[in-house]
N, C-alpha and C positions, 0 to 999 in steps of 0.2 A: 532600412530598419536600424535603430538605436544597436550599439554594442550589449553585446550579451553579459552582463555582469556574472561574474563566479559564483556558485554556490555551493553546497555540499548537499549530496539528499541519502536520506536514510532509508532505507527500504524493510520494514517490518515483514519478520516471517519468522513463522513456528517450525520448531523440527518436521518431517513431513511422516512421521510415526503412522502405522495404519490403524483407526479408532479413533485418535483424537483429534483427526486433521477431515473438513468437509464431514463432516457425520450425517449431513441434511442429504447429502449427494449418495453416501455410501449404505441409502436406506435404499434407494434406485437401482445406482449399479455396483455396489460392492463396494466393501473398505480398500481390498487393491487398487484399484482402478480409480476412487475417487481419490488415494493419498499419489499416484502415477501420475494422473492428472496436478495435484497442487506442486509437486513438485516441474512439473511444464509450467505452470501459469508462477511459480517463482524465477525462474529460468528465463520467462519468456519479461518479466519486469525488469530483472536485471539488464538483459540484452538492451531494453528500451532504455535504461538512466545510461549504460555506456556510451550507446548511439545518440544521445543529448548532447552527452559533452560539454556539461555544463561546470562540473568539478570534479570534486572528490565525491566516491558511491562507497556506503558504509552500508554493511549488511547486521540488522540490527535482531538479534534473535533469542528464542526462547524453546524448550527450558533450558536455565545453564546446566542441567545435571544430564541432558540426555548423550546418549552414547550413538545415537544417531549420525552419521558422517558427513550426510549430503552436505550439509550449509556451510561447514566449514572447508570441506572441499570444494565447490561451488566459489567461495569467498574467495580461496587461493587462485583458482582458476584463470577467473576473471581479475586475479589482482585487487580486489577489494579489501577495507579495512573488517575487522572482526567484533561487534558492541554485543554482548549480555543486557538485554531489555532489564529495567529495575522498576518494580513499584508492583502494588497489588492489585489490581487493575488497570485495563488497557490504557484509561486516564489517565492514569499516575505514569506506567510506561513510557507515554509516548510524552507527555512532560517532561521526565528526567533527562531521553533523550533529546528534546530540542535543546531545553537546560544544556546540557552536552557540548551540543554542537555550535551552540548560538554565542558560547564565553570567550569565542574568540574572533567574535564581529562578523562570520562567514554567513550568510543570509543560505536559511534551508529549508528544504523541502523534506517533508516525511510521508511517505505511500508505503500503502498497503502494496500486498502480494497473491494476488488471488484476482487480478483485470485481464482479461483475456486482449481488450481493445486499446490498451495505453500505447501511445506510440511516444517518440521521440519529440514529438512537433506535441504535444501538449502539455510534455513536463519544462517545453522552451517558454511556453505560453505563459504556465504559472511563475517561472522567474524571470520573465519579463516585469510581470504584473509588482513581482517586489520592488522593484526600480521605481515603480509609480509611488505617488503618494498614501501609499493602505499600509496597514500594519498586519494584517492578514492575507492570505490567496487558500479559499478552498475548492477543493475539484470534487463537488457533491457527486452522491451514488442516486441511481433511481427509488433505491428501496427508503430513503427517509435519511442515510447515512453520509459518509463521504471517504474518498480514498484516498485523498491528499489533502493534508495542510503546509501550507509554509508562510516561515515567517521570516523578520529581520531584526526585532529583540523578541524575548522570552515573554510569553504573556499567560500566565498560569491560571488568566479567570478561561481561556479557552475551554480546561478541562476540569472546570470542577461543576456540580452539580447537575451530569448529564447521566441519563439512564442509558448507558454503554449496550448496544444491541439491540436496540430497540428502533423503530419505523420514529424516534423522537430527537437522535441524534444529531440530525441537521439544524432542525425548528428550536432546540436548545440553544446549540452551540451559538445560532442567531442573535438568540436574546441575552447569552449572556455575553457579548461581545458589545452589542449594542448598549447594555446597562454599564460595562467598563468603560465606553467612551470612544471605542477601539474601532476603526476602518478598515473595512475588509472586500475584496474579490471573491467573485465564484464566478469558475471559468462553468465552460457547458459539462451538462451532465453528463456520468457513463456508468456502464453497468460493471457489475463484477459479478464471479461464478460461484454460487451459494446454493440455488434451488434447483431441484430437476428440471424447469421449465428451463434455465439458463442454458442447457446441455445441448437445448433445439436449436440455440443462439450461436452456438458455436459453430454451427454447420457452414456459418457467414465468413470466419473468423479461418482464412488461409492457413493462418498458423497452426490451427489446433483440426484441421480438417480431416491429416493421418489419425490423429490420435481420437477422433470421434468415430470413425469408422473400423477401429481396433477395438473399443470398450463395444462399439452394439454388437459387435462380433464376438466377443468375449460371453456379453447378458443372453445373446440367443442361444449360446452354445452348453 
């Protein structure tokens, strides 16, 4: 296998606050349990960008006003750097920080926080794939979206005129890539943990197998 070129990846994540975090999940089994949960499913990303080992892991997060502890402890922890997410939607966010990270030539990766199934060997995959000739690598989600982009310069038609949240976010981000001119990868699909039915899917998922057998013990009691 080709030498593994450096990168830096950013890892997007919300303070893990009960109410504002998984609200889809915590109509199921409860705001505790589903924000106990986002906080494992960030935990359990971070552990996957260290055991990559591909560069430098920057924990990129939101709101800067919350008084919430986990992520900046969490950050310490693991020795990660500390980024306040900027911009008025997720678009703009996740633009500023490639912007960011991209002005000093370091080719990156930016994942969500919320994949129960990311392993190490796929965020190797997606910076491999910048090495090739593309100017893009997305790691699409099954619901229409995606959980990873990365790039190797700053390409700001990725995130404009996409309806953020929507089953359109992929099928967008396509066309306007394509209308920029712009060469892209998608590695194979994966899911991430949003809807009740996901919660079934965990049961798969070694890592979260304690903590699925705690929350049904928790909802029947």
């Amino acid at each position: 296998m080709p030498s593994m070129q450096k990168s830096r990846t950013l890892i997007f994540a919300k303070a893990p606050i009960a109410g504002s975090v998984k609200t889809r999940l915590a109509k199921t089994i409860g705001a505790p349990a589903a924000t106990e949960l986002y906080r494992r499913l960030i935990s359990h990303c971070v552990d996957s960008v260290i055991a990559a080992e591909l560069g430098e892991a920057v924990l990129c997060i939101t709101p800067a006003a919350s008084s919430d502890v986990f992520l900046p402890d969490l950050a310490r922890e693991r020795g990660l750097r500390l980024l306040l997410q900027d911009g008025a939607d997720i678009g703009a966010r996740m633009a500023h920080a490639l912007r960011w990270s991209l002005a000093d030539g370091t080719p990156t990766l930016l994942i969500g926080s919320d994949c129960a199934v990311l392993t190490p060997g796929y965020l190797r995959a997606a910076a491999q794939a910048l090495t090739s000739p593309v100017d893009i690598v997305l790691g699409p989600t099954e619901d229409g979206g995606y959980f990873l982009i990365g790039a190797r310069e700053h390409c700001p038609d990725a995130f404009t005129g996409i309806a953020w949240s929507t089953p359109h976010v992929l099928e967008q981000t396509r066309a306007r890539l394509h209308n920029a001119g712009l060469r892209w990868h998608e590695l194979a699909p994966i899911w991430d943990v949003d809807e009740a039915g996901d919660l079934q899917r965990l049961r798969e998922v070694p890592a979260f197998r304690r903590w699925q057998l705690s929350a049904e013990s928790e909802v029947q009691n």
